[in-house]
C-alpha positions in Angstrom: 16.0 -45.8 -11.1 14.9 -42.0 -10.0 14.7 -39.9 -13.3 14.7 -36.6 -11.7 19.2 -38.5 -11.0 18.2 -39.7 -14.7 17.4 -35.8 -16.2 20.8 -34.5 -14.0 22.7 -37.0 -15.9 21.4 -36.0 -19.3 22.1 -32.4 -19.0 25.5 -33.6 -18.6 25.8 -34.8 -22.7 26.7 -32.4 -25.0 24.5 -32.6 -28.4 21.6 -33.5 -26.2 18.4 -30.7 -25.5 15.8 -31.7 -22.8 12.4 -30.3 -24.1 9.4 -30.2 -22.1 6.1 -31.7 -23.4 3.6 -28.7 -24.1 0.4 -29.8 -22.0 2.2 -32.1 -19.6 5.4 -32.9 -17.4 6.9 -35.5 -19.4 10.3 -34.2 -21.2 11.7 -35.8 -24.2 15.5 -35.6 -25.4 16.5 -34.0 -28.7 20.0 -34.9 -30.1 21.0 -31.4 -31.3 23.4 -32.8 -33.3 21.9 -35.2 -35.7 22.0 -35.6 -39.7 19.7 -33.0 -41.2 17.9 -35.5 -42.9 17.4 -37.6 -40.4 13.0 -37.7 -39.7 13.5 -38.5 -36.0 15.3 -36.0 -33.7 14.2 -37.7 -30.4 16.3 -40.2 -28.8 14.9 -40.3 -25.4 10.8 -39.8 -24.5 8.5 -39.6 -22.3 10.3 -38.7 -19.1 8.3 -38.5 -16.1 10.6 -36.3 -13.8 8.8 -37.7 -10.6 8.7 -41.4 -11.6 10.4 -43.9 -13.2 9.1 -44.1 -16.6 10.0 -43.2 -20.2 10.9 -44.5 -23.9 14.0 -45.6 -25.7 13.7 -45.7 -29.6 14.4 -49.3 -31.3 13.6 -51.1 -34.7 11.7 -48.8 -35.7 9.1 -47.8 -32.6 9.6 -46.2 -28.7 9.7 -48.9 -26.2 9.8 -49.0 -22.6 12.6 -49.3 -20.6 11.3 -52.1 -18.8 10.8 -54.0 -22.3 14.6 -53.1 -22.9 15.8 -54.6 -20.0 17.1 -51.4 -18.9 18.1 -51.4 -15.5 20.9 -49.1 -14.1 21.1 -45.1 -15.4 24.6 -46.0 -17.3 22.5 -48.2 -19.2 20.4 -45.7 -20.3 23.5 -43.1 -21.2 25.2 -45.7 -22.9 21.9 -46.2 -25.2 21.2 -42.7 -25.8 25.0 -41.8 -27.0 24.7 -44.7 -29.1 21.7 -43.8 -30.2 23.2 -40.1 -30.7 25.8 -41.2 -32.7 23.4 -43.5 -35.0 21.2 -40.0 -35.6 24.5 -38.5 -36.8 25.7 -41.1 -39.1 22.5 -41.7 -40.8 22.0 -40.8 -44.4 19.0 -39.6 -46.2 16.9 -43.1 -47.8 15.4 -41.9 -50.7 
């Protein structure tokens, strides 16, 4: 799986902001459209535009791709949406 097909794909969701890290290449994915009191505003990390590499978020803690099982780039739009719709849903624990 390319991510520079990857990052062209994710442009594509509405709710979704691809940042770039600050002192690196790497971008990370920022659902726009999340609860406000939602902590966590990533729900993709880590891209490497030139490589293959980056993070999904699960229980808790980023994990690899790789470690997912992840395979195929509708896999990973399928994850983030969910995950997207999760960081909209979710309600303040207090």
């Amino acid at each position: 799986m390319d991510n520079s097909l990857l990052l062209e794909q994710l442009k594509k969701i509405d709710g979704l902001q691809l940042n770039p890290h600050k002192k690196s290449d790497l971008v990370n994915g920022e659902c726009t459209t999340r609860n406000s009191s939602s902590r966590r505003k990533n729900v993709i990390g880590d891209i490497n535009p030139n490589g293959r590499s980056f993070s999904l978020y699960k229980d808790g803690r980023w994990q690899s791709r790789k470690r997912l099982g992840i395979q195929t780039t509708d896999q990973v739009i399928d994850w983030v949406l969910k995950d997207m719709e999760h960081l909209k849903s979710k309600t303040s624990v207090k």
